[in-house]
C-alpha positions in Angstrom: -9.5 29.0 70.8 -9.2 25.1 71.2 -7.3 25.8 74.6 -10.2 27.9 75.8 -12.2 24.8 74.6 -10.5 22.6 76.8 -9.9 23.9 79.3 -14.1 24.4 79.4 -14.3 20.7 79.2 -11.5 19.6 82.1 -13.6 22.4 84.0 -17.1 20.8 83.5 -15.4 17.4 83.9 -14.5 18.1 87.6 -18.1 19.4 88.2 -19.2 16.5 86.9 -16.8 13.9 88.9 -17.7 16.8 92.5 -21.7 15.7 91.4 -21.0 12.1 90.5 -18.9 11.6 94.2 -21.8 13.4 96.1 -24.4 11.1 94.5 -22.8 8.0 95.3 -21.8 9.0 99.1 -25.5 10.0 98.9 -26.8 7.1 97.4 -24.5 5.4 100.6 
């Protein structure tokens, strides 16, 4: 169970960082 929890989060963590990266080279 908590591994399945984390590995939600270090999943949703690197769509956040892919989203984060594309708005700043946008925002560039």
């Amino acid at each position: 169970m908590v591994i399945k929890t984390v590995l939600k989060v270090e999943i949703s963590c690197e769509k956040c960082k892919r989203m984060l990266l594309m708005a700043i080279s946008g925002l560039q």
